[in-house]
C-alpha positions, 0 to 999 in steps of 0.5 A: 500500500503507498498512501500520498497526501501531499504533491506528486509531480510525475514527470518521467518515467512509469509507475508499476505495481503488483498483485494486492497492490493499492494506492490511496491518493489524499494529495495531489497527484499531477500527471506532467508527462505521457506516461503510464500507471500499469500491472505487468506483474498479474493479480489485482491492484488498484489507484483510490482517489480519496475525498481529499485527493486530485488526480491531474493531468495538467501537461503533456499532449500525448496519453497518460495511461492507468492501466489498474482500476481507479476509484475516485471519490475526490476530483479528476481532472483532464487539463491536457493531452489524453487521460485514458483508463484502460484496466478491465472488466473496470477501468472507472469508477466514481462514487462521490466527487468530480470528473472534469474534461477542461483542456484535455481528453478522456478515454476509456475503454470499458464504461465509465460507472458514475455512481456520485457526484458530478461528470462536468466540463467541455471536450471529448470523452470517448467512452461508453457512460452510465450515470446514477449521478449528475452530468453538467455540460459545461463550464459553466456553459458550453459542450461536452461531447461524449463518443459512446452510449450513455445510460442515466439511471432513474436517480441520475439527473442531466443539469443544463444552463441556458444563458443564450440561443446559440447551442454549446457556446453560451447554452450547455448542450450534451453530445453523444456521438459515435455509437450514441445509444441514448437510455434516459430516465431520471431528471433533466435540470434546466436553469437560466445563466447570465440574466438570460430570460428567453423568448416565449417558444424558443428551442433550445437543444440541449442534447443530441445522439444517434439514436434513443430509449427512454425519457427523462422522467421529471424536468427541474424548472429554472428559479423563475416565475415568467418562463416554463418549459415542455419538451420534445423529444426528436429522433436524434435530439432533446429540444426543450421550448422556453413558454411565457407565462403569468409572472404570478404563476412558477414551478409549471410542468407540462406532463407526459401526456401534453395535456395537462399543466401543473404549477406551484402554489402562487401567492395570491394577489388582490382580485387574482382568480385561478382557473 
């Protein structure tokens, strides 16, 4: 067992471990070169990114390689290059904390289990993905393109901010690309970014694939009392419609079924009847 709590600065050579061997990371392990963390010698071993931990790649434009299964309860972070995951039957699992893509690329060549916390930020990650925790395209606005199939569970939720009309730039927009078999269940989360407040019917296309099953099961209304969503689901997108409605009214949902409306309570004004 090697336990880390400070700084690692890995910046040559590879770092290779044997059967029963574990590494608990509760520092900052930096990835400053293309290099690989592997188990030439057989048996298990595997790298534990610990609440307190980050595991960075911050430099290098090649692959840094992890070859031992990873759990991450901390932060993970690609800056540069590739970081790729490559142990099997798993290469990646997260049960609490942050996976973030800002600069860099992710691959992996089993799925990707988000089992907690948060899979943010923009780029590439060419992996197949199940979520039972939160993806968030984004930081805090843009595109997060995702090379694989994603499955989000019923208790996992796809957050999105809106803050203009034009699509992975200055709105979140999730892309699921390559093979891109979409399973949806769970919460879509919308909510409105830099003061933004849409026209009434505007489409916003906050996720794309190549094909789909499922439908996210509830929607997450932004914290405003002027502007209500419905959504559609096309053959290869997810479009919500931005729907103007009386200020006194929040919280609106239009349900499955396209007929019915729901809303929070109101307060309740002088002369205001609701029917």
């Amino acid at each position: 067992t090697l336990n880390t709590a400070g700084t690692i600065s890995w910046t040559a050579g590879g770092v290779r471990v044997g059967s029963g061997g574990v590494i608990n990371n509760s520092g900052l392990w930096d990835c400053q070169a293309d290099n690989s963390l592997s188990n030439p010698f057989g048996g298990t071993a595997n790298f534990n990114n610990l609440g307190a931990g980050t595991f960075r790649k911050s430099s290098g434009t090649g692959t840094t390689t992890v070859a031992i299964p990873m759990s991450n309860a901390g932060a993970v972070e690609a800056l540069s290059g590739t970081l790729s995951f490559t142990a099997t039957p798993t290469g990646f699992t997260q049960t609490a904390g942050s996976t973030t893509l800002n600069g860099g690329a992710l691959t992996s060549s089993t799925t990707m289990s988000i089992q907690g916390g948060t899979f943010t930020g923009t780029g590439t990650a060419t992996a197949s993905l199940t979520s039972s925790g939160q993806v968030a395209p984004g930081l805090p606005l843009g595109a997060l393109t995702l090379s694989g199939n994603y499955t989000q569970s019923s208790t996992g939720a796809l957050n999105v901010a809106i803050g203009g009309t034009n699509a992975g730039v200055n709105y979140d927009q999730f892309r699921v690309t390559g093979t891109g078999a979409a399973s949806l269940s769970g919460t879509l989360g919308v909510s409105l970014a830099n003061g933004f407040v849409p026209v009434g019917g505007t489409d916003f296309t906050i996720m794309t694939y190549v094909s789909r099953t499922g439908t996210f099961t509830s929607l997450l209304p932004p914290g405003t009392n002027c502007i209500g969503w419905t959504t559609r689901y096309d053959p290869t997108a997810v479009v919500v419609t931005s729907v103007t409605l009386p200020t006194e009214v929040g919280g609106q949902l239009v349900s499955a079924d396209k007929k019915t409306l729901t809303w929070a309570a109101a307060p309740q004004y002088a002369g205001t009847v609701y029917d």
